[in-house]
C-alpha positions in Angstrom: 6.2 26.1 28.0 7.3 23.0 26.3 7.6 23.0 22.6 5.5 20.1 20.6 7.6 20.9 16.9 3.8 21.8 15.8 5.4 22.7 12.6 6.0 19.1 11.8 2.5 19.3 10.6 3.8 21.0 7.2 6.7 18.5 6.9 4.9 15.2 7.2 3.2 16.4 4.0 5.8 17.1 1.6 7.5 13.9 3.0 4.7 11.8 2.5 3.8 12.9 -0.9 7.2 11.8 -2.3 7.5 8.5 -0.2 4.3 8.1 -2.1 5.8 9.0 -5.2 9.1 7.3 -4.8 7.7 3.7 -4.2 6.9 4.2 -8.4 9.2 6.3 -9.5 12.3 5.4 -7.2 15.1 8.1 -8.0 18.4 8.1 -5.6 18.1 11.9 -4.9 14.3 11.2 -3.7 15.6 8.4 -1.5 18.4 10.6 -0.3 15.6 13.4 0.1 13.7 10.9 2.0 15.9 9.5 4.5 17.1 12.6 5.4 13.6 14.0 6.2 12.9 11.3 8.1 15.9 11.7 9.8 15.4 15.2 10.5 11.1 14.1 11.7 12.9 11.7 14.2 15.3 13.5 16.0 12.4 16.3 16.5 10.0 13.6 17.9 12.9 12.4 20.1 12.9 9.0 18.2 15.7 6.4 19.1 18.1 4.2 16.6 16.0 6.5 13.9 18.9 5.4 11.3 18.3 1.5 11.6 14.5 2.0 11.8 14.9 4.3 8.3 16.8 1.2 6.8 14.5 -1.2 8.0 11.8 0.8 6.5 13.4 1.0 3.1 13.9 -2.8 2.8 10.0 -3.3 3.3 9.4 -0.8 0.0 9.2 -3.6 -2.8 6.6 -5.6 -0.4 4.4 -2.6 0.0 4.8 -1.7 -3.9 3.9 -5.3 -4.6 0.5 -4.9 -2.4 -0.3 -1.9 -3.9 -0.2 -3.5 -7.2 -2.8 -5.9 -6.1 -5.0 -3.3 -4.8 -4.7 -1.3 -8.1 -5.9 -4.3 -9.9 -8.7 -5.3 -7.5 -10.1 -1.3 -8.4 -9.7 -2.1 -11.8 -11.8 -5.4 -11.8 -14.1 -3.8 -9.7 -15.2 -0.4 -10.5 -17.2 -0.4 -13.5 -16.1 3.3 -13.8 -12.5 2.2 -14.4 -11.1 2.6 -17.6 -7.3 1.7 -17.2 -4.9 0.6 -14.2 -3.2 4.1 -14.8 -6.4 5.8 -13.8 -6.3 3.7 -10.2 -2.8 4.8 -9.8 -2.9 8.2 -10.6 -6.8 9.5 -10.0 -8.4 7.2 -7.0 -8.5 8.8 -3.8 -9.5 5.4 -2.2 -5.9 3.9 -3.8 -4.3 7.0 -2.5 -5.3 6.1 1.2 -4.4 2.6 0.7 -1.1 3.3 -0.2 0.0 6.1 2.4 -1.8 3.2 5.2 0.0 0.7 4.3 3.2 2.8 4.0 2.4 4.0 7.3 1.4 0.3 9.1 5.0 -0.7 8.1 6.0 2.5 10.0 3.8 1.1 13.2 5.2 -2.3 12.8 8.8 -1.0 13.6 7.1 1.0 16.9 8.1 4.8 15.2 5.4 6.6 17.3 3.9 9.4 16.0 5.2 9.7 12.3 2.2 7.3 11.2 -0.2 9.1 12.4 1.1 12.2 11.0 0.8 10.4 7.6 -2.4 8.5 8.0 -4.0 12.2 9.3 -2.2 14.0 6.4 -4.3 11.9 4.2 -7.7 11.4 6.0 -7.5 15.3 5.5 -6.9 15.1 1.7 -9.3 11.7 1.0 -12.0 11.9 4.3 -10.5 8.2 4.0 -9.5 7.7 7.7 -7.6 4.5 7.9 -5.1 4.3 11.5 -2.1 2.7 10.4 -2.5 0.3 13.5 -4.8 -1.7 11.3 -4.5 -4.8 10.1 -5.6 -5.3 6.2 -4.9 -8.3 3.9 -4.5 -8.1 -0.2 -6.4 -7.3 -2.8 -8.5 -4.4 -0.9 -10.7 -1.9 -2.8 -12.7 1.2 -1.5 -14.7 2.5 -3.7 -15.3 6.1 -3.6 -14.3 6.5 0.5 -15.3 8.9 1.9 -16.2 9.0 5.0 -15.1 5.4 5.9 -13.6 5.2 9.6 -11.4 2.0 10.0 -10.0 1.7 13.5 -6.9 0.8 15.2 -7.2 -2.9 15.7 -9.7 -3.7 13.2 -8.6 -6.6 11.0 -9.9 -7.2 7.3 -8.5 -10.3 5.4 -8.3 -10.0 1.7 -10.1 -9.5 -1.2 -12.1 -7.2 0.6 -14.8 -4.6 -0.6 -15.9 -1.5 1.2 -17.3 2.2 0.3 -18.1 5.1 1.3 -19.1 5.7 5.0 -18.2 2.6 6.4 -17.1 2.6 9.9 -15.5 0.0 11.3 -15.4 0.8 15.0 -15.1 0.4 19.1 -18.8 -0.3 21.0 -17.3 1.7 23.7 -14.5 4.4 23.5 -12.8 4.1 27.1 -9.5 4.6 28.2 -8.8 1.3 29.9 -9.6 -0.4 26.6 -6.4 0.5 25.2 -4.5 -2.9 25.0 -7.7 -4.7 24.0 -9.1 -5.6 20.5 -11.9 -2.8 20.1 -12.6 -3.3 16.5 -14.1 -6.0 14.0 -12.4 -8.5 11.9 -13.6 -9.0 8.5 -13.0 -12.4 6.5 -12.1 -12.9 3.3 -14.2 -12.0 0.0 -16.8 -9.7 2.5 -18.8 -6.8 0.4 -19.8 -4.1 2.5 -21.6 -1.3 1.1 -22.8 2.7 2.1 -22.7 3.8 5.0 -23.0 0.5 7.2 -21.5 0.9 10.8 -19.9 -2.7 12.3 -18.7 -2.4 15.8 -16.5 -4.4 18.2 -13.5 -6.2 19.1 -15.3 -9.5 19.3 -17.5 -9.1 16.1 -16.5 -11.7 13.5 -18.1 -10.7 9.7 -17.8 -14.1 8.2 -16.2 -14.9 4.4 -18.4 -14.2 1.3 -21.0 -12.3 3.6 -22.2 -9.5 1.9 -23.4 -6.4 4.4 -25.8 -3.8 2.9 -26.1 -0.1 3.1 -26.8 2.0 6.6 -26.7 -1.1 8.3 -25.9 -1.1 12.1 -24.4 -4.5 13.3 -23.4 -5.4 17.0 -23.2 -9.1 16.9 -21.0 -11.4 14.6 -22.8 -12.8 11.3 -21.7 -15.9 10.0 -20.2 -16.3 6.9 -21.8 -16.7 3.3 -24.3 -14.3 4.7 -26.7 -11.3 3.4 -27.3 -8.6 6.1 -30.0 -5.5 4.8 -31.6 -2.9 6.6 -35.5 -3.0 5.6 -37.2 0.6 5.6 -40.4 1.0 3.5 -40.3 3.5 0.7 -43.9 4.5 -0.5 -44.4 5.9 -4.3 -47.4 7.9 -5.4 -48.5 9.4 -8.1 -49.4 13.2 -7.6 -52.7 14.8 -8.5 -52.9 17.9 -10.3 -49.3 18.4 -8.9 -50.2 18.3 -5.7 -49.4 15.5 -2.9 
């Protein structure tokens, strides 16, 4: 039977963790910790010129840090609940997810196969944030809360970007034959989209300073400086006697 190095499961964690950590607090043993792991990940998962990819990585680390220091800010400025920037870094699951997808886009950029996805399903599991590293996501981008929000592989959100918790940004059809194809939305800059709204489509265009509202179900592109709600009517009575 062939062996898949299921065990790789437990390592990606650990590994990730202190990438994580080490794009903040940068020590030379971590790095050396780092590489090695990564190393040691690559030649399991049979993955060529693993060195040069591992260096190529490392010289992308002060971009990403400098991204991530734009998303921190953009929670700061927009969560009311927010008290200081060391509270994004250290307590927001939503900043957490960011950080690990964009560590692990970087990753998919330089065609390592597998390793992202190890990463970006290591913290899906932890957040319920389930972002695939194939994604492509601009500056400034804040989820508030998270959970439950489902961006997929070739879904593209330009910056300054708002979105929170059960957002799914998804395919209209899941077939195989779609693999090379733009299944998922793009979403201009400045776009607010709140609870639980569902946008699906590779050709579905969410145009700049549109704001989408909660449980939403959108199939078609809306153009931009738009307001999209979902009507419902809510009816409020007073009881009698306590009864209905």
């Amino acid at each position: 039977m062939k062996n898949y190095n299921i065990r790789l499961k437990e390592d990606i964690k650990p590994f990730t963790k202190r990438l994580f950590y080490n794009l903040f607090d940068e020590l030379e043993e971590e790095t050396k910790y780092l590489r090695n792991t990564f190393l040691e990940i690559s030649s399991k998962l049979s993955v060529e010129n693993a060195e040069n990819l591992w260096d190529e990585f490392q010289k992308q680390f002060l971009t990403i840090r400098r991204k991530l220091d734009l998303d921190a800010v953009s929670f700061l400025k927009n969560d009311p609940a927010s008290t200081c920037i060391e509270e994004v870094y250290l307590a927001y699951p939503g900043f957490y997810a960011i950080s690990i997808y964009r560590l692990s886009h970087q990753l998919h950029l330089l065609k390592v196969p597998i390793i992202p996805r190890m990463m970006s399903e290591y913290v899906h599991g932890i957040t319920g944030i389930d972002i695939h590293p194939g994604a492509t996501i601009g500056e400034s981008f804040f989820v508030d809360h998270g959970t439950g929000i489902v961006i997929g592989e070739t879904a593209i959100i330009k910056s300054n970007v708002k979105i929170f918790q059960g957002v799914t940004l998804g395919g209209l059809q899941v077939k195989k034959d779609m693999q090379s194809t733009k299944r998922h939305p793009t979403i201009e800059d400045h776009v607010t989209i709140y609870a639980n709204a569902t946008i699906l489509g590779g050709d579905i265009v969410i145009g700049a300073n549109s704001t989408i509202g909660a449980n939403v179900w959108i199939t078609q592109s809306v153009p931009e400086n738009s307001l999209v709600t979902y009507q419902t009517e809510i009816k409020i009575r007073p009881k009698k006697n306590g009864i209905h």
